[in-house]
C-alpha positions in Angstrom: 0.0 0.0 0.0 2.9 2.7 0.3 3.2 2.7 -3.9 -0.4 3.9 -3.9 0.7 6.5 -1.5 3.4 7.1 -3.4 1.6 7.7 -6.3 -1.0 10.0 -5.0 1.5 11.9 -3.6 3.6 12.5 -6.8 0.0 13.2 -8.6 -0.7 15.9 -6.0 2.6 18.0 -6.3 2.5 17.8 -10.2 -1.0 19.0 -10.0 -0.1 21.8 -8.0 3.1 23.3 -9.5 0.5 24.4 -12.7 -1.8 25.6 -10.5 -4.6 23.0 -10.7 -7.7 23.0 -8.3 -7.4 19.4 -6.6 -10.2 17.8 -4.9 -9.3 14.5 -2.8 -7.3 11.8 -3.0 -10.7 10.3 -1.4 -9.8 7.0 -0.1 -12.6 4.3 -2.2 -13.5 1.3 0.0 -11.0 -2.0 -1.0 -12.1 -4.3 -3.1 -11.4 -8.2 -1.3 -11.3 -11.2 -3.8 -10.9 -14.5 -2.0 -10.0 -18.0 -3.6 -10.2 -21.8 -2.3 -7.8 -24.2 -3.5 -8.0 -27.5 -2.7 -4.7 -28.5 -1.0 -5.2 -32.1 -2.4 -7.0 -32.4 -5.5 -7.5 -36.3 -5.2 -8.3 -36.8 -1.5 -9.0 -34.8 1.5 -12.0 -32.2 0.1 -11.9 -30.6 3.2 -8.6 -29.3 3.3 -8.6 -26.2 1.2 -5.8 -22.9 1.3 -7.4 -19.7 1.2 -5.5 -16.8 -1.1 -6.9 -13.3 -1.5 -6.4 -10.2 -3.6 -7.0 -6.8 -2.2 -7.6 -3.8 -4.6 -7.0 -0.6 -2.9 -8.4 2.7 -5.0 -8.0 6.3 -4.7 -10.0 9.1 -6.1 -8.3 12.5 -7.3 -10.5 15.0 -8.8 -8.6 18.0 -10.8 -10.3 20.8 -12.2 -9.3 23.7 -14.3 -7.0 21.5 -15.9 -4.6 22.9 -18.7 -1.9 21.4 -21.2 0.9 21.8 -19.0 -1.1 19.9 -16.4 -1.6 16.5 -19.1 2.0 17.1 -19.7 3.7 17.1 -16.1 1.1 13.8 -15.3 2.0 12.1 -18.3 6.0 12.4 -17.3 5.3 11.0 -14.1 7.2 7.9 -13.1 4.4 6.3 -11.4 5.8 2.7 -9.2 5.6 -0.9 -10.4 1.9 -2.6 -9.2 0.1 1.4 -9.4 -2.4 2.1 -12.6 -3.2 5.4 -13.2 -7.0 5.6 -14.9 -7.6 9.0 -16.4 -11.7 10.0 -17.4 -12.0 13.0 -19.0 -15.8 14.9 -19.0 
């Protein structure tokens, strides 16, 4: 969870050096996907290991975006396991 942090972070400051109103990061609830895998697959049904994948999301609203803005988030280096999902309107 730091890289998310990270990245928020990094999305922040470029935001702010062109002078672009920023709402958030707002914290989304995390998404939990769990998985049972049968620890024997010919005997034993009852023994089963348990994995899970959590999805933590942020929301950043930026407003009164400019050029300069797309350009300074597009050079970002954003860390490995982080995507970055941009929705224009």
């Amino acid at each position: 969870m730091p890289q998310i942090e990270e990245a928020t972070r990094m999305i922040v400051k470029a935001a702010l050096s062109t002078e672009t109103k920023i709402m958030g990061p707002v914290p989304i609830p995390t998404k939990r996907r769990v998985y049972s895998v049968s620890s024997f697959p010919h005997a034993n049904k009852g023994s089963r290991e348990h994995f899970e994948i959590r999805t933590h999301q942020r929301l950043i609203e930026l407003e009164n975006t400019n050029a300069d803005t797309i350009d300074s988030l597009m050079q970002l280096d954003i860390p490995s396991g982080v995507d970055v999902e941009v929705k224009l309107s």
